[in-house]
N, C-alpha and C positions, 0 to 999 in steps of 0.2 A: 504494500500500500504506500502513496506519496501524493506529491503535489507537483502538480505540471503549469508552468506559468511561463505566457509569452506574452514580450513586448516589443514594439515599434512605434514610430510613428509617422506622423503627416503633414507637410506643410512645412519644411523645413528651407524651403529653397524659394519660396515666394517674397515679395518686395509687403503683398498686403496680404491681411488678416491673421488669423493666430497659427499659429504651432501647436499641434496638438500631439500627445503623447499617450499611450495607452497601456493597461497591463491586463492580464485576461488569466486566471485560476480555474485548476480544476484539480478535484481530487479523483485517484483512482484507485481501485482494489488492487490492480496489477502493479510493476514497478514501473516506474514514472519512466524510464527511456523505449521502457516496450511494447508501450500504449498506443497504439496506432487507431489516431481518431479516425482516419479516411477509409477503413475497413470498418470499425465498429457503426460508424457513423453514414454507413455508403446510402441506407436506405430512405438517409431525410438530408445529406448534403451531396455535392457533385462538386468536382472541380473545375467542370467546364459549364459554359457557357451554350447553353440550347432555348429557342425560343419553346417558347409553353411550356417550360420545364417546370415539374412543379417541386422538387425538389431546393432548398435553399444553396446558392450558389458561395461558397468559399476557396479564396483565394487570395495570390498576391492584389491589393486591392485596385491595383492599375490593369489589373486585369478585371477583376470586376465592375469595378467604372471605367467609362468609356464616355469623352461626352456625347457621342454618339449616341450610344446605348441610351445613357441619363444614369439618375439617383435611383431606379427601381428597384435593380435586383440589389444595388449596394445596400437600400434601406431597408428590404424586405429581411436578408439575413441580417443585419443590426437589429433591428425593433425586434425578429425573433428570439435572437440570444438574450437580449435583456427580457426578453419574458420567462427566458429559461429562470432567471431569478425574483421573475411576479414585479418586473417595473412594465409598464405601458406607457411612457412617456404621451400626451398628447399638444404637447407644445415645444418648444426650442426649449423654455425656461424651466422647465419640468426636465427635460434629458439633462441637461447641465447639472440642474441640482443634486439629480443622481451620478451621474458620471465624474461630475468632478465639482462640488458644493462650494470650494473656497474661488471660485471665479466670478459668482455673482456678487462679490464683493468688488471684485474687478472691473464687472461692468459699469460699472458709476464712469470711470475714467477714457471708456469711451462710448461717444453720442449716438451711434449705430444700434449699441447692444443696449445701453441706457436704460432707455422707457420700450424697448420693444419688446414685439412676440412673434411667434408662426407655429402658427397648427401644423400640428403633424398626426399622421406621416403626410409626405408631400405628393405621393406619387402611389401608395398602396391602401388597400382599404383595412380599416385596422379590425373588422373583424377576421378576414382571413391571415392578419399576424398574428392574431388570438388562437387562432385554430392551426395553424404552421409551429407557436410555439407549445401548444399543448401535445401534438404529437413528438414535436422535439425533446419532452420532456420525457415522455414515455418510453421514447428509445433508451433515453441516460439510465432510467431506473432496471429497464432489463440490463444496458450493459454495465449498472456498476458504475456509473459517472455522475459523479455532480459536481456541477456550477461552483464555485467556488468566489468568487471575486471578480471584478471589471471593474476597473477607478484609469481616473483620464487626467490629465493635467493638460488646461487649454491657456498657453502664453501668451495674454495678449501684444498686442506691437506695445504698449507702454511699459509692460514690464520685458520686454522682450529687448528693448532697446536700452532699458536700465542694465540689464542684465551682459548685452553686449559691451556695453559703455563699461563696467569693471572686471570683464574678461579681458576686452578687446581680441574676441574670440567667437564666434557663434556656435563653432565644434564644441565647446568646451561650455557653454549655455546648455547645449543638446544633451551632452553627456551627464554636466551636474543634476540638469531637470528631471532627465530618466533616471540614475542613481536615488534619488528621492524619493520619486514614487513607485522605484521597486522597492526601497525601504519600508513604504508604508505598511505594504502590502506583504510583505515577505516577514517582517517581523513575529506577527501572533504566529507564523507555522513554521521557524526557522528551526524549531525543535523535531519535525518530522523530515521523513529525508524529501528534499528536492531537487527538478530539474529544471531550469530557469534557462533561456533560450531569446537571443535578441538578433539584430540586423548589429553591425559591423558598423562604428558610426565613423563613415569617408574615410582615411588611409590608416584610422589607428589600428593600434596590433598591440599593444601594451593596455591593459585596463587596472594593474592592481592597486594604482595609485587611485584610481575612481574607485574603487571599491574599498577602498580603508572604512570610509566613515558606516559603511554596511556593514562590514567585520567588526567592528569595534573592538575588542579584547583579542578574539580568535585570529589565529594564526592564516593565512591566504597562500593556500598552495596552488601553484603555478605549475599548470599540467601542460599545456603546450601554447605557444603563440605564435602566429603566423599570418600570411597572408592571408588565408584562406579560415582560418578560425582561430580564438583563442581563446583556452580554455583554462577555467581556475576553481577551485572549491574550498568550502567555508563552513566547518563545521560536517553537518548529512547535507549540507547543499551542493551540486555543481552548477556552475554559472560559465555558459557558451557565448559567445559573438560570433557570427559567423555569416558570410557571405551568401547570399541567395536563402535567408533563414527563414522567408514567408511559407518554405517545403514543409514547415511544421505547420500542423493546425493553428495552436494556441497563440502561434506570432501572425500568421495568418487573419486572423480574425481581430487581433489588437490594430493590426495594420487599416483594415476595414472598417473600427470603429470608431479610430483618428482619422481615415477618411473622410466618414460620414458627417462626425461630427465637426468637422472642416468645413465642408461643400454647404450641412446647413446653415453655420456660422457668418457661411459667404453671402448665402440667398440672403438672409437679415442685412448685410454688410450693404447689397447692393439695391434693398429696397429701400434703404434711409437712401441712398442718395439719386434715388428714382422719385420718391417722393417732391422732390425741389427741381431736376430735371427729368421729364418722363423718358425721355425719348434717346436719355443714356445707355449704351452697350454697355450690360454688367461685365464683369471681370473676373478670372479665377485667381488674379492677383501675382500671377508669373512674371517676371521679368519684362520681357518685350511688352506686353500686354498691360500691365501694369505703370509703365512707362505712359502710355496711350493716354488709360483713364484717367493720372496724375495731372494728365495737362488739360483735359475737357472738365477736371474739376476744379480747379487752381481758382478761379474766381470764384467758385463757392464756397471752396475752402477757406478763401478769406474772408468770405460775405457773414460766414459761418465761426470764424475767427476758433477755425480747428488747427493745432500744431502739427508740425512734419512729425513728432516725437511720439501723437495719440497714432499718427493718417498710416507713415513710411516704415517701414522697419529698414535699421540702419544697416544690415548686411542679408 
């Protein structure tokens, strides 16, 4: 028996909106490295993408959104999962509260997230997530799996840019923000054994220096480092980084609900400043693109006497 927990996140590389970070728990009967969700799991998820499937679609989550495609299938498996733990979110502010509750202190600091809202889900009916996550549940109880944890950290650009400003770093924002709320969350179960599984964040290969403040007392054994993965344990925990890590379920699925919870954070993001011009092209807040919207809003952003500091993220 152990605890299987992945993390990633989303929105690390845009100029606008937040950063979001994810951790996603699960407990199993089995040992945690032999747990293979996409067998036990095959008859309520898929890893491909088929029209009318009715099956919940998990994956790297750039493969599951598509803006193409849209938010559907991204949100149908997000809203399912978190019903695997009896949330139903039916507003933006509602998922938040749940996913990550110390942000809505945050929103006071920017005018977007402020005073707003959005129904959700955006794009699914939420009785049939009620009914996707009820059989999802039933699978877990025959195989022996339960839900565990999901908690999210959503960095707004003001703390994102505080945060770069005494790094002068954004890797090292990424790295310290995910070290924290795997702390959180890894703490009450650090006494059973675990398997802890993340994305590689950009060319580091070294992590035990990130990892002190998790280890506290205990000793950080350094089992391999490399390009390709690096591995360390702490305690009955081992802790992986490792390249193309979405191959796991549980980082898989963290990655999808830093997505999700990105893309709705955006829809909010780009209906405050539709409200004042209608006839603005929202933004996913990318670079090139982000560039575009910066300069068709610059008069309103002073009209509105918003800082580059709440609007820009400085890396």
């Amino acid at each position: 028996m152990g605890i299987i927990i992945g993390m990633d996140e989303a929105g690390y590389g845009p100029n606008l909106g937040p950063l979001v970070i994810s951790v996603v728990g699960w407990k199993s009967v089995a040992s945690p490295r032999e747990t293979d969700f996409w067998t036990l799991f095959e008859p309520i998820v898929t890893q491909k993408f088929k029209r009318n499937e009715t099956r919940v679609h998990v994956g790297d989550s750039k493969a599951v959104y598509t803006p193409g495609r849209g938010v559907k299938q991204l949100e149908r498996s997000v809203l399912s999962f978190l019903g695997l733990v009896g949330q139903f979110p039916s507003s933006f502010r509602q998922l938040i509260e749940f996913v990550s509750p110390h942000t809505l202190d945050e929103f006071a600091l920017e005018p977007w997230f402020a005073n707003s809202d959005l129904e959700l889900p955006l794009k699914n009916e939420a009785v049939e997530i009620e009914q996707t996550a009820h059989r999802w549940r039933t699978l877990c109880e025959e195989c022996q799996l339960e839900p565990l944890l999901m908690r999210s950290d959503v960095v707004g650009t003001v703390r994102f840019n505080q945060e770069v400003e005494r790094h002068q770093s954004k890797g090292v924002v990424l790295s310290e923000a995910t070290i924290s709320l795997l702390q959180k969350v890894w703490e009450p179960v650090r006494q059973e054994t675990c398997w802890i599984v993340g994305d590689k964040h950009g060319g580091r290969n070294r992590y035990d220096d990130l990892l002190g403040p998790l280890a506290g007392d205990s000793m950080i054994l350094r089992r391999e480092e490399g390009t390709q993965r690096s591995e360390y344990r702490i305690d009955q925990t081992d802790i992986r980084f490792q390249t193309k890590a979405e191959s796991h379920f549980s980082v898989a699925l963290a990655s999808m609900i830093s997505k999700y919870v990105r893309e709705v954070s955006m829809e909010v993001f780009n209906r405050y400043w539709q409200t004042h011009r209608p006839d603005l092209k929202p933004t996913k807040g990318y670079p090139t693109d982000a560039r575009r919207f910066q300069t068709e809003v610059a008069d309103l952003q002073r009209e509105l006497g918003i800082s580059d500091e709440c609007f820009w993220r400085a890396r």
